[in-house]
C-alpha positions as CSV (number, residue, x, y, z in Angstrom):
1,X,-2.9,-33.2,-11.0
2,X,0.7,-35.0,-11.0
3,X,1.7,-33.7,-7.7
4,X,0.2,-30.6,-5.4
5,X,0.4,-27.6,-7.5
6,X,1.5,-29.1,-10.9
7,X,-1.3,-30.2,-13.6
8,X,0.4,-32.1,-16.7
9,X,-1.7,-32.0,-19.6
10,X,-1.4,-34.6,-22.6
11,X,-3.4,-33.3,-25.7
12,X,-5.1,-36.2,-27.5
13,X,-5.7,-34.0,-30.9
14,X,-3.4,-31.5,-31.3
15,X,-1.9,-30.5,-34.8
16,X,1.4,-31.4,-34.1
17,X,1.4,-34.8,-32.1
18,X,2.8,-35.2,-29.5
19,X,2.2,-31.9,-27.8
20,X,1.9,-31.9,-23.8
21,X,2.4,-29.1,-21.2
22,X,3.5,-28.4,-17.5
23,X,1.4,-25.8,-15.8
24,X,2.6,-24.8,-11.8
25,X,0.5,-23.1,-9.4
26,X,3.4,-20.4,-8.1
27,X,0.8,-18.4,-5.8
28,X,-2.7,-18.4,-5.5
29,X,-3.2,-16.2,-2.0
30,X,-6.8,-15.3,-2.6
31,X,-9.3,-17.7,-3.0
32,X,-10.7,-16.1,-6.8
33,X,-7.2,-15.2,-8.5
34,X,-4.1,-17.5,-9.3
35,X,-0.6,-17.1,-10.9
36,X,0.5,-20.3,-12.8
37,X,3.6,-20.9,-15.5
38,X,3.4,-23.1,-18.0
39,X,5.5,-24.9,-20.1
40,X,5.4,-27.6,-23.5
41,X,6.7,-28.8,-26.5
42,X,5.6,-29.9,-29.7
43,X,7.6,-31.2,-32.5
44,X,8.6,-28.2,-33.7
45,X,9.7,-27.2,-30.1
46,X,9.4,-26.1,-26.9
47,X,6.9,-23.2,-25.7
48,X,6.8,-21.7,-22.4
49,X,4.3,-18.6,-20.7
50,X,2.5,-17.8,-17.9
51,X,-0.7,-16.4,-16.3
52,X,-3.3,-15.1,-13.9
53,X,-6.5,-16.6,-13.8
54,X,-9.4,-15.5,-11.6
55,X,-12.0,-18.1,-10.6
56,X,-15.1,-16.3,-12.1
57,X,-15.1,-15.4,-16.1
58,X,-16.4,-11.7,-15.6
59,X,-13.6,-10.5,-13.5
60,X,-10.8,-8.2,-15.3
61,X,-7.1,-7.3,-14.1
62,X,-8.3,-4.1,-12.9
63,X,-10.0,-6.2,-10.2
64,X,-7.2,-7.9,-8.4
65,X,-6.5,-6.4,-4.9
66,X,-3.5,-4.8,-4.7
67,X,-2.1,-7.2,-1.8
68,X,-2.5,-10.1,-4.2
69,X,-0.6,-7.9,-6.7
70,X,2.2,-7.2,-4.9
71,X,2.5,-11.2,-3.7
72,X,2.3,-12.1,-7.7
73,X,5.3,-9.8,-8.1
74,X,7.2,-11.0,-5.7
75,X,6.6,-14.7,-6.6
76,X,7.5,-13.5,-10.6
77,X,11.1,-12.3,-9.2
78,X,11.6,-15.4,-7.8
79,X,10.8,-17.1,-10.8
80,X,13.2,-14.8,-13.2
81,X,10.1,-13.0,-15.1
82,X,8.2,-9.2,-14.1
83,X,4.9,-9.6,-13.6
84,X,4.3,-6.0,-15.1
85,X,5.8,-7.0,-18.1
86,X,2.9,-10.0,-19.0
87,X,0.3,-8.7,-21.0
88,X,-3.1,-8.2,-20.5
89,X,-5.8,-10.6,-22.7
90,X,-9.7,-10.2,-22.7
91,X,-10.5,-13.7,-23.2
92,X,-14.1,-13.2,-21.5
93,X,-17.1,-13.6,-23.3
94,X,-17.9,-10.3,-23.7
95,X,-14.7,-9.7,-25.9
96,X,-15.8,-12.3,-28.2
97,X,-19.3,-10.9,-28.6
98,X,-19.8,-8.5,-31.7
């Protein structure tokens, strides 16, 4: 952490060196679900995204109370981006599994 709320991350074997990233907490009002943006660059240029992580692996978008919902939305508008527009990606382990 480089300051409350803000993680910087240097990769140390990326394929294009140098590659580091910004990520910032923008809400996280339940203890098991977060909203971050992120932003890098690499040589070939900068990158920027964002996300909503939940603290255990098996939980799914579906599961996010709809309070939490409606804070994330309104913490996307004042960050210039729709929080129904982000995509949904099954990164769990189940999705991997054939």
């Amino acid at each position: 952490m480089t300051s409350p709320g803000v993680m910087t991350h240097w990769y140390t074997d990326p394929p294009l060196k140098p590659q580091t990233e910004e990520w910032r907490v923008l809400s996280a009002p339940h203890p098991d679900w977060m909203l971050y943006i992120y932003c890098g660059s690499t040589p070939t240029g900068a990158y920027a995204g964002g996300s909503v992580v939940a603290r255990e692996p098996i939980r799914t978008a579906d599961m996010i109370p709809g309070w939490v919902e409606t804070i994330f939305r309104a913490k996307a508008k004042e960050f210039g981006f729709d929080y129904d527009e982000m995509c949904i990606s099954d990164d769990s382990i189940s999705a991997c599994v054939d």
